[in-house]
Rosetta silent file (secondary structure, phi, psi, omega in degrees, C-alpha in Angstrom):
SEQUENCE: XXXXXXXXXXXXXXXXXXXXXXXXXXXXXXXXXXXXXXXXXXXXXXXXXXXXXXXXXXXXXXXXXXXXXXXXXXXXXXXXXXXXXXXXXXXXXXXXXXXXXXXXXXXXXXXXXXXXXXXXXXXXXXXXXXXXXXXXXXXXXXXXXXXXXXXXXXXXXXXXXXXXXXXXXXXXXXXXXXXXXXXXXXXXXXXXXXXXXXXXXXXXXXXXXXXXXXXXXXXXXXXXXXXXXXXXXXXXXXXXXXXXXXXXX
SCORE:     score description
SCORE:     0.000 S_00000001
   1 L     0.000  133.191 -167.774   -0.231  -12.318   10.058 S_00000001
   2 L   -98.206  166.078  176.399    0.078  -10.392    7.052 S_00000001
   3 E   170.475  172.427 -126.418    3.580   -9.800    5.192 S_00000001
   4 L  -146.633  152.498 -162.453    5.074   -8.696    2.402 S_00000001
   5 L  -149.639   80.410  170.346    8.021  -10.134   -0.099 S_00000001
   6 E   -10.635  111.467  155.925    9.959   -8.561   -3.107 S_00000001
   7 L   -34.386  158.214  102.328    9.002  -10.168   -6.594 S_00000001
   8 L    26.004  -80.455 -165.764   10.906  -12.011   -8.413 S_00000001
   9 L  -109.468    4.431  179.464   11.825   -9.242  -11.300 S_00000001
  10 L    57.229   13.524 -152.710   11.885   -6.544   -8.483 S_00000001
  11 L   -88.349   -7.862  169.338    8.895   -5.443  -10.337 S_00000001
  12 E   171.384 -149.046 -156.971    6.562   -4.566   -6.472 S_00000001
  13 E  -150.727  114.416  173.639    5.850   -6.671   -3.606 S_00000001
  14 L   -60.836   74.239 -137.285    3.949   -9.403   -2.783 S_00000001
  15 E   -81.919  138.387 -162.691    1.487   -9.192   -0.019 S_00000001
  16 E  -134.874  148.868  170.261    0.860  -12.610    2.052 S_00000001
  17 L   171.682  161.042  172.202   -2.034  -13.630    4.524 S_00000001
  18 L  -110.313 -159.376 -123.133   -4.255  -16.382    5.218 S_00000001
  19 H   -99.413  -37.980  166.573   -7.958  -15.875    4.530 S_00000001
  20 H   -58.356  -29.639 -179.963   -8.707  -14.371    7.975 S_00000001
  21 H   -81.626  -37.797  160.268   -5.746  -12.158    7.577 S_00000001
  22 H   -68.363  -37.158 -174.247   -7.550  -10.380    4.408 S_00000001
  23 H   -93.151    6.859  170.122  -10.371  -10.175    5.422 S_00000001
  24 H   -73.441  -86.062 -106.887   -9.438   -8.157    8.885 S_00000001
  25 H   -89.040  -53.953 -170.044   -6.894   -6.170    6.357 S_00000001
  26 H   -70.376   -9.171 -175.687  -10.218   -5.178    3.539 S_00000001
  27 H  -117.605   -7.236  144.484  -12.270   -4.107    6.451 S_00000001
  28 H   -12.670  -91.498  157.707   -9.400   -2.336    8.012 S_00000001
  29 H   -22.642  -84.012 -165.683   -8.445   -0.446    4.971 S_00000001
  30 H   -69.182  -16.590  155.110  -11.753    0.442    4.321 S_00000001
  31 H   -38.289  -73.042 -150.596  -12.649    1.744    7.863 S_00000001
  32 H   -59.985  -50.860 -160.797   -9.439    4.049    7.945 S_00000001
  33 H   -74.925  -19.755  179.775  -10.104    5.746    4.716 S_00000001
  34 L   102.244 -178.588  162.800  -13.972    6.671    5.161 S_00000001
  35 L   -65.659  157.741  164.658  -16.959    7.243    3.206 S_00000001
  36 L   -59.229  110.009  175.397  -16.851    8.446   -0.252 S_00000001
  37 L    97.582   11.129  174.727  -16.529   12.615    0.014 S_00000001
  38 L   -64.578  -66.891 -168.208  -15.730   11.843    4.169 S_00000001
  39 L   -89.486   82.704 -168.099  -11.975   13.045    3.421 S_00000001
  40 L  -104.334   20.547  146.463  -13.059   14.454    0.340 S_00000001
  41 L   -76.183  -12.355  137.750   -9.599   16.171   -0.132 S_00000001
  42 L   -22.560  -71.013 -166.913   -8.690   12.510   -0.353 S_00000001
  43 L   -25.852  -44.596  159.314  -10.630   11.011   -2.333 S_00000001
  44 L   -44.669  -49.499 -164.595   -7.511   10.349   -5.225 S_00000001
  45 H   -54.679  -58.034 -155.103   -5.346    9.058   -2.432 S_00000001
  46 H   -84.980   21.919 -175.374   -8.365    6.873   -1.224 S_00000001
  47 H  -101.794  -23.226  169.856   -9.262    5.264   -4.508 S_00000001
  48 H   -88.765  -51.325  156.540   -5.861    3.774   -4.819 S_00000001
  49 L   -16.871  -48.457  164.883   -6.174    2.363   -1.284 S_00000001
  50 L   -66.755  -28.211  178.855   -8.986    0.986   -2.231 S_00000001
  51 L   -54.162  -45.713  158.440   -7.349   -0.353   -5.367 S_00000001
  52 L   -38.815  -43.733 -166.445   -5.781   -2.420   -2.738 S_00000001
  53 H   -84.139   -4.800  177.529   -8.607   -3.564   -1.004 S_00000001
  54 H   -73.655  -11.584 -166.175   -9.625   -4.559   -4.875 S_00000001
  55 H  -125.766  -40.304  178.975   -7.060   -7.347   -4.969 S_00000001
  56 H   -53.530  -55.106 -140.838   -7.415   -8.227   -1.518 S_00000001
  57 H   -93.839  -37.440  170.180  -11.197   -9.059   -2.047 S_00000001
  58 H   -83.901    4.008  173.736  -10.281  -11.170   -5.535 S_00000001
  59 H   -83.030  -20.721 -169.221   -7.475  -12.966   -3.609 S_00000001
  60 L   -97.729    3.226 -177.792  -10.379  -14.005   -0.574 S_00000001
  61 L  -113.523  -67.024  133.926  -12.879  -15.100   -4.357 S_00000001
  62 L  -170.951   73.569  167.151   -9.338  -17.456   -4.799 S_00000001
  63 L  -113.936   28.576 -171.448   -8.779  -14.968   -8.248 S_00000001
  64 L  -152.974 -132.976 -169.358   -4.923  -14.138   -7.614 S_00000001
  65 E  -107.175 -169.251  167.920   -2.063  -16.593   -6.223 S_00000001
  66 E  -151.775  157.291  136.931   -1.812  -19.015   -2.904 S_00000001
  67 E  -159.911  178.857 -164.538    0.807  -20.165   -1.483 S_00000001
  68 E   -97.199  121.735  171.235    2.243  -22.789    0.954 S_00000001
  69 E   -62.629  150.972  126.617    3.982  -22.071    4.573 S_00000001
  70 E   -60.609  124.430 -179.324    5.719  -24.493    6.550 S_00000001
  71 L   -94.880  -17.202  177.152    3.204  -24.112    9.565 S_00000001
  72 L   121.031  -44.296 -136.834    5.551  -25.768   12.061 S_00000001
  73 L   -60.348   47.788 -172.922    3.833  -28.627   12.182 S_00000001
  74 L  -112.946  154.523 -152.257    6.658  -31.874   12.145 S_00000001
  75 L     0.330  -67.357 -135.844    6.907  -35.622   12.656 S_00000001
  76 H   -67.983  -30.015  177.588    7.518  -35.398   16.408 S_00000001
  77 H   -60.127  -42.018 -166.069    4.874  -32.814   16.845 S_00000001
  78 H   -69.946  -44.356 -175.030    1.959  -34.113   15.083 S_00000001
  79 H   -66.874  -37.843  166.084    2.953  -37.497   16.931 S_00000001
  80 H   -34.738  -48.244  156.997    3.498  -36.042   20.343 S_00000001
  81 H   -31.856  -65.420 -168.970   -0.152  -34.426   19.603 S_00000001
  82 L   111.598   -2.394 -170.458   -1.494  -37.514   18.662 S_00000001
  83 L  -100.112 -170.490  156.587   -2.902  -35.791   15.210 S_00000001
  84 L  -100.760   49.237  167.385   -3.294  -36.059   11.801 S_00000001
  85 L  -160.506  127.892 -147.722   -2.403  -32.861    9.963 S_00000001
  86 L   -80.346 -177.364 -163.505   -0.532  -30.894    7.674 S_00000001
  87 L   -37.673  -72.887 -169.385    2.767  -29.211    7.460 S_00000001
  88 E  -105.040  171.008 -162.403    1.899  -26.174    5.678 S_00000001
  89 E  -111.232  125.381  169.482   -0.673  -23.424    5.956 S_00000001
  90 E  -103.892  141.648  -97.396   -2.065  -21.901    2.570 S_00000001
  91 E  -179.364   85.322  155.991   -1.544  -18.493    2.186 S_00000001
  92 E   -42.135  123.774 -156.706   -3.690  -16.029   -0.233 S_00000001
  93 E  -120.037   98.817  174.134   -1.270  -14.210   -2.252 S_00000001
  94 E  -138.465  175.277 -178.926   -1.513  -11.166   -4.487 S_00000001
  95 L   -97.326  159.094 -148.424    1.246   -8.190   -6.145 S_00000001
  96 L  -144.108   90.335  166.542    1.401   -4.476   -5.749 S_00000001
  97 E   -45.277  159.020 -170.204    3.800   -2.526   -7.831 S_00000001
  98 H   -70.112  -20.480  177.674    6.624   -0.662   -5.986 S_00000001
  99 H   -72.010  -39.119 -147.274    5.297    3.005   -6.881 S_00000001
 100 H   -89.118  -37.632  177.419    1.764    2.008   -6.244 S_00000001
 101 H   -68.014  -62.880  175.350    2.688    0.515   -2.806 S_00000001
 102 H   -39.204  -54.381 -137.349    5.065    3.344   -1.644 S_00000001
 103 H   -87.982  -26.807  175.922    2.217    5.833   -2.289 S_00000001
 104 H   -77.135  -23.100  177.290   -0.318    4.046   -0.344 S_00000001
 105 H   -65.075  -27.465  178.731    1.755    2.919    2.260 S_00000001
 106 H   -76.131  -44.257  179.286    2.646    6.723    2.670 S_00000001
 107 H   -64.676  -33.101  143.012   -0.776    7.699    2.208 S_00000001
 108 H   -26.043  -71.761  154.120   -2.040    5.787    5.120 S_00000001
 109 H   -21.208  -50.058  171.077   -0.248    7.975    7.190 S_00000001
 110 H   -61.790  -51.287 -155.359   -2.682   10.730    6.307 S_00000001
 111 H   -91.094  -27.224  174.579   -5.763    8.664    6.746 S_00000001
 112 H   -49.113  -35.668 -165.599   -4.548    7.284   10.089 S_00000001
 113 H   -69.239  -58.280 -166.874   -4.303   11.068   11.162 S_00000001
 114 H   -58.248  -71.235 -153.636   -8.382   12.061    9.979 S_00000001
 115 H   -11.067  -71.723  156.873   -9.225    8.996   11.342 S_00000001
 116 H   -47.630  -59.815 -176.489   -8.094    9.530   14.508 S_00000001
 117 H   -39.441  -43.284  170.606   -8.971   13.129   14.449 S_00000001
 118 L   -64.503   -3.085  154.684  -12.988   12.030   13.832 S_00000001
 119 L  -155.369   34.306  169.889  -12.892   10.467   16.653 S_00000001
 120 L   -92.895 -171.413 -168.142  -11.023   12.217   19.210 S_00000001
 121 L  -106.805  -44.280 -117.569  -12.600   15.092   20.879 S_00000001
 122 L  -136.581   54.026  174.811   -9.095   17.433   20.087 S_00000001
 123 H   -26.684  -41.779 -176.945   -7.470   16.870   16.740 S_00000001
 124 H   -36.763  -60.479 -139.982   -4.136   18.330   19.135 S_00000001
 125 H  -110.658   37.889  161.078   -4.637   15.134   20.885 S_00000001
 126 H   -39.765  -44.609 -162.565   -5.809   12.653   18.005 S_00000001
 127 L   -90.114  -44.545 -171.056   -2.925   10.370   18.247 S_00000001
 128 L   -97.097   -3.988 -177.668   -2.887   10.316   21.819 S_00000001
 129 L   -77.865  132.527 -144.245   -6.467    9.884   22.418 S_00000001
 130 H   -58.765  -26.536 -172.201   -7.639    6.603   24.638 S_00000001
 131 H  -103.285   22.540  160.073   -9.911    5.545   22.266 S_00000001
 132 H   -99.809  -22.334 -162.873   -7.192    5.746   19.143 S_00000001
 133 H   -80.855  -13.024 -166.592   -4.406    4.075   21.155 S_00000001
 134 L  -120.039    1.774  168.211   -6.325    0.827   21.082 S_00000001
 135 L   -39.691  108.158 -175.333   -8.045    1.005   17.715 S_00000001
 136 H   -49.440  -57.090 -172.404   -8.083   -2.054   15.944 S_00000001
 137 H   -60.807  -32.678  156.346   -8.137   -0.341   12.558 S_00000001
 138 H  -104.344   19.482  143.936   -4.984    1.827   13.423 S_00000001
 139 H   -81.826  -67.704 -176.735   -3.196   -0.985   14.823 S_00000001
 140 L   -55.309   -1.141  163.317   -3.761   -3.129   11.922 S_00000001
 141 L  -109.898    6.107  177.104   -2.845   -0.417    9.172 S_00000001
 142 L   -98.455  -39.905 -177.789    0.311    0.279   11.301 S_00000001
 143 H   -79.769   -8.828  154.688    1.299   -3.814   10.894 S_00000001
 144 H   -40.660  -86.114  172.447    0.159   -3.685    7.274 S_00000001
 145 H    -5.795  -65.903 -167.526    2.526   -0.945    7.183 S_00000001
 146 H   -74.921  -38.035  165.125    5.669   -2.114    9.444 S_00000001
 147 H   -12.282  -78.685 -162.854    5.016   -5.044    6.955 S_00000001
 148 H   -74.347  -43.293  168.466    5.306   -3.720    4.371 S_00000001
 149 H   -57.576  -39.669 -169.688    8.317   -1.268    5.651 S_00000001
 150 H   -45.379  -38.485 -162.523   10.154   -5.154    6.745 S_00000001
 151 H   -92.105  -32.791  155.885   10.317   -5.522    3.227 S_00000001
 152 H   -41.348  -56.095 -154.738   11.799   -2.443    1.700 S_00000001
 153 H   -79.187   -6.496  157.689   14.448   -2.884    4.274 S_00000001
 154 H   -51.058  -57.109 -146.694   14.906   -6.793    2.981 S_00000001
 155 H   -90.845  -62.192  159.265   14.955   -5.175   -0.307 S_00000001
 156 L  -100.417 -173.479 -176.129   17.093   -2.252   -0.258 S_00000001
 157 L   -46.674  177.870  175.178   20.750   -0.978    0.790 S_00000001
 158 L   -83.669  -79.454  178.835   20.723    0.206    4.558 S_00000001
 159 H   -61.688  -19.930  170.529   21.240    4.190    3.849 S_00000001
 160 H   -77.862  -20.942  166.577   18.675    4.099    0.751 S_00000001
 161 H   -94.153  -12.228  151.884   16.314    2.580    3.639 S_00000001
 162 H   -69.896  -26.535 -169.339   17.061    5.047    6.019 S_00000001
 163 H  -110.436    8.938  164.582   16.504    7.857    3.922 S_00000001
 164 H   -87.287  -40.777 -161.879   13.353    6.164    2.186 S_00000001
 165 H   -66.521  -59.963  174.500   12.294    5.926    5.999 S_00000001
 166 H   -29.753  -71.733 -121.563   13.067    9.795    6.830 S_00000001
 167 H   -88.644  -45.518 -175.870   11.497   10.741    3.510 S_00000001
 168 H   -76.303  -26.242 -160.008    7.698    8.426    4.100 S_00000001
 169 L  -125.129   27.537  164.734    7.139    9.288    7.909 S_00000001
 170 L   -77.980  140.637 -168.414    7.760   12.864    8.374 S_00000001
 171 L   -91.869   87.018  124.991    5.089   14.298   10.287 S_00000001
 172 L  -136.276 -174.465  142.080    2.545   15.970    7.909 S_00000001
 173 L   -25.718  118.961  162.562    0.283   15.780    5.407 S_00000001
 174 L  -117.648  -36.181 -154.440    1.804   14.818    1.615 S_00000001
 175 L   -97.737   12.405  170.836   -1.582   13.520    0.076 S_00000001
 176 L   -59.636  114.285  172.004   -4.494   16.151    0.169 S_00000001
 177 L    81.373    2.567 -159.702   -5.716   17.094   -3.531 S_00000001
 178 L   -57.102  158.177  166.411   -2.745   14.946   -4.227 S_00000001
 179 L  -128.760  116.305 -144.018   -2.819   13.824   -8.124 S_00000001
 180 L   -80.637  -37.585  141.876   -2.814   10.571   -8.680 S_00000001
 181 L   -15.802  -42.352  172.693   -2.053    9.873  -12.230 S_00000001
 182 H   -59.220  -22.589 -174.321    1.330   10.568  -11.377 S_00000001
 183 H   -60.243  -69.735 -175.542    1.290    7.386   -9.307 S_00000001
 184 H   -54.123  -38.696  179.468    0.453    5.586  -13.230 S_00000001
 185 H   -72.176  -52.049  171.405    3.317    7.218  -14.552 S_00000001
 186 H   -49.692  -34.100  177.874    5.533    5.967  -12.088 S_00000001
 187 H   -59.131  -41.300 -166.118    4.140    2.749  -12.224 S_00000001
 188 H   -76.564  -23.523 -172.009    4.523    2.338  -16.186 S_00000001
 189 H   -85.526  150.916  150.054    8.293    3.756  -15.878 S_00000001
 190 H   151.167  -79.149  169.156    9.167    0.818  -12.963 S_00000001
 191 H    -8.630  -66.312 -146.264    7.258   -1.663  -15.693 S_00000001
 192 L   -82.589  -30.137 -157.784    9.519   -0.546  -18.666 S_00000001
 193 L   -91.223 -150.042 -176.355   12.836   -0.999  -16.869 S_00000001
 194 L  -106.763  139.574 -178.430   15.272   -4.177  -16.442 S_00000001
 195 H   -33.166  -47.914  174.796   15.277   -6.291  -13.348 S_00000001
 196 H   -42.718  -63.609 -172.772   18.503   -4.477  -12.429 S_00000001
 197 H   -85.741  -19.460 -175.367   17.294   -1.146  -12.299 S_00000001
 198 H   -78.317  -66.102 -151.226   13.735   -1.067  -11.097 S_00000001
 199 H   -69.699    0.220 -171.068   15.450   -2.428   -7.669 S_00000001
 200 H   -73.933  -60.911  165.090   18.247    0.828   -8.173 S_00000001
 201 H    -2.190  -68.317 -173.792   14.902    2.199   -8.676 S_00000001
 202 H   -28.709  -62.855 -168.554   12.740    2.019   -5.760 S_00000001
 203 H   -61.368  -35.296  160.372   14.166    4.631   -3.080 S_00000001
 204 H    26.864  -92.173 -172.036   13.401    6.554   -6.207 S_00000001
 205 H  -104.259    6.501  162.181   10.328    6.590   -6.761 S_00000001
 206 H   -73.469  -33.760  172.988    9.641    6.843   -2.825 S_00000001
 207 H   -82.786  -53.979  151.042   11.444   10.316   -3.526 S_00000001
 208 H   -37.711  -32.625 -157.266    9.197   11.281   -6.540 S_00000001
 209 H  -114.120  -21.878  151.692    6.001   10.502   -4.537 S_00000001
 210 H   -33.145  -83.191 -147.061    7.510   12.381   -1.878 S_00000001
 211 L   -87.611  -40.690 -175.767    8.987   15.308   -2.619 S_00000001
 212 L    68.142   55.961  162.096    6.151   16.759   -5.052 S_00000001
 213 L   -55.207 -155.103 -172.008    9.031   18.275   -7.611 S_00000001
 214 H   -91.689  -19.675 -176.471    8.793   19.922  -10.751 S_00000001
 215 H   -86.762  -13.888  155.312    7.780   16.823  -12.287 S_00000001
 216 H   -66.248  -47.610 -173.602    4.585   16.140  -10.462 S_00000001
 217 H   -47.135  -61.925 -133.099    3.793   20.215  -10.324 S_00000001
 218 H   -78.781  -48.764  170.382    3.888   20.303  -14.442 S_00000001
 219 H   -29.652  -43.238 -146.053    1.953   16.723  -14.326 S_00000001
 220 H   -71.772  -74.775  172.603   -0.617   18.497  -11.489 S_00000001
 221 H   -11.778  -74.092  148.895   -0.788   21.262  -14.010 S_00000001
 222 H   -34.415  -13.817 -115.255   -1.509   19.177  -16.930 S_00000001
 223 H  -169.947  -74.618  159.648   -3.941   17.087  -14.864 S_00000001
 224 H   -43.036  -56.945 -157.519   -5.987   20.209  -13.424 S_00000001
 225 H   -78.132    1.582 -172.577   -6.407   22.071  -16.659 S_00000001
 226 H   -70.879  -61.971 -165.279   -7.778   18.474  -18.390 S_00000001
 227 H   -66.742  -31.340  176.064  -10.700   18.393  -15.373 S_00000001
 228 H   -49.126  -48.690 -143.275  -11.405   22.131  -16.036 S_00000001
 229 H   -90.452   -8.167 -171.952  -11.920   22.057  -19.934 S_00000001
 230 H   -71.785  -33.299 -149.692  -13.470   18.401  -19.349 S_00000001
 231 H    44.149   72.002 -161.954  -15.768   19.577  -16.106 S_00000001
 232 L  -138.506 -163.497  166.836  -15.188   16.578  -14.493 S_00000001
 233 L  -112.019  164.178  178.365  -13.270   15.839  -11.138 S_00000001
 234 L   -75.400   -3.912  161.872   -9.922   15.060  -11.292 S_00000001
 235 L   -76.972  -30.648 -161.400  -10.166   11.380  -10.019 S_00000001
 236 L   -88.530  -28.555  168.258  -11.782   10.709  -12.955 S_00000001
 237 L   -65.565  151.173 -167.371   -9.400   11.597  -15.830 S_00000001
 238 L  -127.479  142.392 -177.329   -6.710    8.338  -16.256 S_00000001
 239 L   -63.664  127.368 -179.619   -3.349    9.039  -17.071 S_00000001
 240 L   -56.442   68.076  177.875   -1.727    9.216  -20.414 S_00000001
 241 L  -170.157  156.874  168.891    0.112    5.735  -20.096 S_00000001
 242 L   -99.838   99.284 -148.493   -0.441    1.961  -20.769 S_00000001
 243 L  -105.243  109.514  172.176   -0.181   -0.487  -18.568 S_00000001
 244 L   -80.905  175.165 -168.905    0.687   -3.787  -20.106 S_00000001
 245 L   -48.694  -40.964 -167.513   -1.616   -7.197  -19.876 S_00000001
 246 L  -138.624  150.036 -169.930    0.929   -9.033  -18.100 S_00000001
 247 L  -111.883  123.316  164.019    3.902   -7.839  -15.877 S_00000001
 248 L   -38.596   90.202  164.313    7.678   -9.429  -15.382 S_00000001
 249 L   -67.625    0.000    0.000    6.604   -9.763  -11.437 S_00000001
């Protein structure tokens, strides 16, 4: 079972599973989102998704944390058994920043939606269609998800988690052509602040990632005319910001 835990430093959230739980979650992920150029109005959105499944896959090479569960497992049990074995369960570990999370967890949403649609007969009736209701891959990106939602609401106030909820699940589209570099800016401003405030923080930057306001338009702006004079695509340009080597988790 996968699940999800506030840092430390309020600095993102720490994603839990045991080895079996990643690797159902990396081949999840990468089902739902497609081919490269499937969703190719996407394609920003589904490179940070993938950044995910990038952590996932060095937490399953043991490159990121572990840690240990109480499994259940005590005195009276093991003797009652008759076994020999232990307590806790170890438990591949790795961190997400909170901007970086919000946008994928939101962006999901989107990719649940083609998904289905490719392989209903209807897009009307995508959602409802018998062979979507029982999809492994959009049940298992909805418990990534409610995961991942457990822990915002762990994390913040009650009405800042209602109106983070309202704000992530209204039903459309936020992420087509979306531009993603804004994502890095949020991320480096979360980085920069004090333990205090990055958790003030959060519903935030769930509203920023949201809303698409003037400060993402004049980024988009900024961001567009770079891949014109470059003549490149716009996944490909990196964001004016620095991310440092190691992060107050």
């Amino acid at each position: 079972m996968i699940f999800a835990i506030n840092t430390p430093n309020h600095a993102g959230i720490s994603i839990l599973g045991d080895n079996m739980d990643f690797e159902e979650l990396y081949e999840t992920l990468h089902a739902i989102v497609g081919e490269e150029g499937e969703f190719l109005s996407h394609d920003s959105a589904r490179l940070r998704v993938l950044g995910v499944c990038y952590d996932i896959r060095h937490a399953l090479m043991g490159d990121r944390e572990i840690q240990f569960m109480d499994n259940g497992m005590d005195a009276e049990k093991k003797k009652w058994l008759g076994v020999i074995t232990p307590d806790k369960n170890i438990y591949l570990k790795f961190n997400v920043l909170w901007p970086e999370i919000l946008f994928v967890i939101m962006a999901l949403n989107d990719f649940v939606r083609l998904y289905a649609g490719k392989n209903a007969k209807k897009a009307y009736h995508a959602m409802t269609d018998k062979r979507n209701i029982w999809d492994p891959s959009i049940t298992h990106v909805r418990a990534f998800q409610s995961a991942v939602m457990k822990c915002i609401k762990e994390t913040v106030s009650s009405p800042s988690y209602t109106r983070m909820l309202n704000m992530m699940h209204k039903d459309y589209t936020w992420f087509d052509n979306y531009v993603t570099q804004y994502v890095d800016i949020l991320n480096c401003r979360l980085i920069d602040m004090d333990k205090e405030k990055r958790i003030k923080n959060i519903p935030t930057m769930a509203k920023r990632l949201a809303e698409h306001g003037d400060e993402y338009k004049q980024v988009q702006i900024e961001v567009l005319a770079a891949a014109k004079a470059y003549g490149c695509p716009v996944s490909s340009l990196r964001a004016n910001v620095d991310y440092p080597e190691e992060i107050e988790w």
